[in-house]
C-alpha positions as CSV (number, residue, x, y, z in Angstrom):
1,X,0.0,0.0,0.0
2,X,1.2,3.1,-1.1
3,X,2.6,5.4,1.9
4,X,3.0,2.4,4.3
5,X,6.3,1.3,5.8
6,X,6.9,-2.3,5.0
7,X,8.1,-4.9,7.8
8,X,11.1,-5.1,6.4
9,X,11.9,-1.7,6.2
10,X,10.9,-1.4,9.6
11,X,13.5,-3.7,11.0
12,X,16.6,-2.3,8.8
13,X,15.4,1.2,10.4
14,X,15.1,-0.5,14.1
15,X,18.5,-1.8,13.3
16,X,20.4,1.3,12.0
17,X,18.8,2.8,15.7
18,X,19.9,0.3,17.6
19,X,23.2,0.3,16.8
20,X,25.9,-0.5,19.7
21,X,22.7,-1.2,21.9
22,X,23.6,-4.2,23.8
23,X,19.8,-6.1,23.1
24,X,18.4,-9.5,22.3
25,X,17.8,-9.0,18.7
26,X,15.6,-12.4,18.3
27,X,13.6,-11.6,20.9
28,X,12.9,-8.4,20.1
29,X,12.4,-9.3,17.0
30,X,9.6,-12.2,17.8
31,X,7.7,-9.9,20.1
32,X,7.4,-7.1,18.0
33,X,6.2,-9.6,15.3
34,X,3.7,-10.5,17.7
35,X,2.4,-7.4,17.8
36,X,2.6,-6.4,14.2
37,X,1.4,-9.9,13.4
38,X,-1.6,-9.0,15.4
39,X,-2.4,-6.2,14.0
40,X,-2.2,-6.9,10.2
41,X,-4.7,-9.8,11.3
42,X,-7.0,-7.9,13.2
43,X,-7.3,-5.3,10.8
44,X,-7.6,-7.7,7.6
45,X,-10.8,-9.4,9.3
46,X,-12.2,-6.5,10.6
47,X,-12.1,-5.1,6.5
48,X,-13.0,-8.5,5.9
49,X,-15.8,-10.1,7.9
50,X,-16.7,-8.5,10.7
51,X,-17.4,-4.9,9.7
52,X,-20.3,-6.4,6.9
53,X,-22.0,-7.7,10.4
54,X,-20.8,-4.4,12.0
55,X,-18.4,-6.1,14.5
56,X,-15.2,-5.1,15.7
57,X,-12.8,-7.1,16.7
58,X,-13.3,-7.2,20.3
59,X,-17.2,-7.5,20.0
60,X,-16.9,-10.7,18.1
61,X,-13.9,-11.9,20.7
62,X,-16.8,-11.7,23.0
63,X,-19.3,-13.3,21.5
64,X,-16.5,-15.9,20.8
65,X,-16.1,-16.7,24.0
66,X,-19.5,-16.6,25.4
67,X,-20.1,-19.0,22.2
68,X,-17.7,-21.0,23.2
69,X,-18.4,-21.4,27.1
70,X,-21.7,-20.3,27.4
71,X,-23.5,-18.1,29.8
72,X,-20.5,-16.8,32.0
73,X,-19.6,-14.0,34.4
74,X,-18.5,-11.1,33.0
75,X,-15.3,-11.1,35.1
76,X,-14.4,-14.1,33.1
77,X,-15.6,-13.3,30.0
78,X,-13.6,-10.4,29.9
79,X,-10.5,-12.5,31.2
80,X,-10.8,-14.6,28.2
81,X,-11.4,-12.0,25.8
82,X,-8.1,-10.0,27.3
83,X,-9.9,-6.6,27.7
84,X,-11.0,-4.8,30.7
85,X,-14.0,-5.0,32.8
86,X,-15.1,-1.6,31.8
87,X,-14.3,-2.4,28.3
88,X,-16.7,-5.1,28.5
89,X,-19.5,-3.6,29.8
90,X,-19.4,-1.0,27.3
91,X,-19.3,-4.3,24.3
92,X,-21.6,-6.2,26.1
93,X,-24.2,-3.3,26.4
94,X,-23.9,-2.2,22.6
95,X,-24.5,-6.6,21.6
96,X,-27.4,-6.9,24.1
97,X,-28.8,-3.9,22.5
98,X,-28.3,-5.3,19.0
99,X,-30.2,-8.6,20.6
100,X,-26.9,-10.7,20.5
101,X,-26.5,-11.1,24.0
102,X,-28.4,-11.1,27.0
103,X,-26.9,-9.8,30.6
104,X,-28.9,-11.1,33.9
105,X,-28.0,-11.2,37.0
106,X,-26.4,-14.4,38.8
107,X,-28.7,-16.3,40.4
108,X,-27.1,-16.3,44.2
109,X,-24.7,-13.1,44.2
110,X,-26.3,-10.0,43.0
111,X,-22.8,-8.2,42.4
112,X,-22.0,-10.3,39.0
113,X,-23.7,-10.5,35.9
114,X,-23.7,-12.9,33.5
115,X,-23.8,-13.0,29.7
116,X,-25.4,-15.6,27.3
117,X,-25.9,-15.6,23.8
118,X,-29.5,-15.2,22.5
119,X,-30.9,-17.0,20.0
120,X,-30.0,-14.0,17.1
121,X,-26.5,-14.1,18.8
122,X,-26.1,-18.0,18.4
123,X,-27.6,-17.4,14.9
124,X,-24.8,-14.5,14.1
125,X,-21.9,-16.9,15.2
126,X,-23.0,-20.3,13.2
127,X,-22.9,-18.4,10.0
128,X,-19.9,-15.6,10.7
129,X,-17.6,-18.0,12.1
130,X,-17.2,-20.0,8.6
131,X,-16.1,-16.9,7.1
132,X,-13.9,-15.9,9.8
133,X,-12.2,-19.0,9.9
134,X,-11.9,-18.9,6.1
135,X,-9.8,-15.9,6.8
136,X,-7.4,-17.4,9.4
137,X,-6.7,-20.0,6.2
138,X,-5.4,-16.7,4.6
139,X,-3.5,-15.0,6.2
140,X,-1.9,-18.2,7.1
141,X,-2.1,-19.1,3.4
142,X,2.3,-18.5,3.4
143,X,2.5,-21.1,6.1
144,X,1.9,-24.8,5.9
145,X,0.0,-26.9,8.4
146,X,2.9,-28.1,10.4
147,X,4.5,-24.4,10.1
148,X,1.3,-23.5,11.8
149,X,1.1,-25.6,14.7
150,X,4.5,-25.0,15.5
151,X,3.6,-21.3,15.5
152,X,0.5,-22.3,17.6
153,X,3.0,-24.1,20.0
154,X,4.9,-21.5,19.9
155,X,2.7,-18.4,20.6
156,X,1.0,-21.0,23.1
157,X,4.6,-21.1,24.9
158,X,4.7,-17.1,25.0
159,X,1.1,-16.9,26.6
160,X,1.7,-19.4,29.6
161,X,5.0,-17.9,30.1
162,X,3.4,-14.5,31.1
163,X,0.6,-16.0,32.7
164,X,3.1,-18.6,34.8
165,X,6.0,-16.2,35.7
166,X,4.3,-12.4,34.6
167,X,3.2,-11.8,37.9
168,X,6.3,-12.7,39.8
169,X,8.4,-10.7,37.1
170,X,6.6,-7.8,37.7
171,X,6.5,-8.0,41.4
172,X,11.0,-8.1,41.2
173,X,11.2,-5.2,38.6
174,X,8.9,-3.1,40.3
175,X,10.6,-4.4,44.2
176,X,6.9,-5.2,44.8
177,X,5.7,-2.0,44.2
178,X,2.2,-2.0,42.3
179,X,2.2,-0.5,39.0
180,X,1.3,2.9,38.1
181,X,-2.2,3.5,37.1
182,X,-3.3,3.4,33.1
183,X,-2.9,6.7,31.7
184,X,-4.5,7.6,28.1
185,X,-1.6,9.5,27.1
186,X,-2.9,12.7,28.2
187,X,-1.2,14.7,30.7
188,X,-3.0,17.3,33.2
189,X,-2.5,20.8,32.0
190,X,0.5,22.5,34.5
C-alpha cells in the first residue's frame, strides 16, 4: 500500500537505531512480530468479515467466547477475551442492544452479571464463524499446516510464560511496588 512502511523496512530502520545497543535481537524481534502480526490480522478481518455484520474485533472476541463457554460472568468473560471490565461492559451493552447477547444477574450473588448468547447471537456466530475461519486460512495461506502448529505451539509457549512467571516478574522489577495507574496518554494541564 502506497505510503506504508513495509516490515522489512521497519527492522533495517530498528536496526540502523539500535546500533551499539547491547539487546536481544531475536527476541525483540519475535515480540514485535507478535504485535505487528496481530495487528495486520486484526485489521484484515475486521475489513473482511466482521465490519459487513458491524463487529469489531473485540465485540466478536466476546461473543466468541461466550459461544464457546456459554453463559458466563463477566469477570471471566472479559479474562478470556483479554480486555478490561469496563471495556466489557461497554461491548456487552452495545450486543445486548443489537439482541446478541443477553446480561442477567447471577442467580445467588447479586454483584455479577452474566452473559449468554441469545438466540439471534447464536444465529450470528454459526454463519460468521465460517467466514472468519476462512480468513485465518489466509492469512496463514504462506505457512503450511505443520509451520502453523509450530507457531501455535509457539505463541502457546509465550502466553503461559506471562501467565506462569508475569506476575512474579513484575513483582522483582517493580521491588513489589504495584504499577502505576493506566494513563490515556494525556497529561493534566500544568
Amino acid at each position: 500500500m502506497p505510503g506504508q512502511r513495509s516490515i522489512t523496512e521497519a527492522e533495517k530502520l530498528a536496526a540502523a537505531k539500535l546500533g551499539g545497543i547491547p539487546i536481544r535481537r531475536d527476541q525483540m524481534a519475535a515480540v514485535a512480530n507478535i504485535y505487528r502480526a496481530a495487528s495486520a490480522v486484526r485489521q484484515h478481518v475486521e475489513n473482511s468479515v466482521l465490519r459487513g455484520s458491524d463487529l469489531t474485533w473485540t465485540a466478536f472476541v466476546v461473543l466468541w467466547v461466550v459461544w464457546v463457554w456459554g453463559e458466563s460472568e463477566t469477570r471471566h468473560v472479559a479474562e478470556e477475551a483479554g480486555i478490561s471490565k469496563g471495556t466489557l461492559t461497554g461491548v456487552s451493552r452495545t450486543l445486548e442492544s443489537r439482541g446478541l447477547v443477553r446480561r442477567a444477574g447471577h442467580p445467588t450473588d447479586g454483584r455479577l452479571v452474566l452473559l449468554s448468547l441469545t438466540d439471534e447471537g447464536e444465529q450470528l456466530m454459526q454463519r460468521l464463524f465460517p467466514a472468519f475461519n476462512e480468513e485465518e486460512a489466509f492469512v496463514t495461506g504462506q505457512l503450511t499446516d505443520e509451520e502453523c502448529r509450530t507457531l501455535a505451539e509457539g505463541l502457546r509457549r509465550v502466553v503461559i510464560q506471562v501467565e506462569e512467571n508475569g506476575e512474579e516478574r513484575r513483582q522483582s522489577l517493580l521491588n513489589g511496588a504495584e504499577p502505576a495507574p493506566r494513563r490515556s496518554g494525556r497529561r493534566a494541564k500544568a
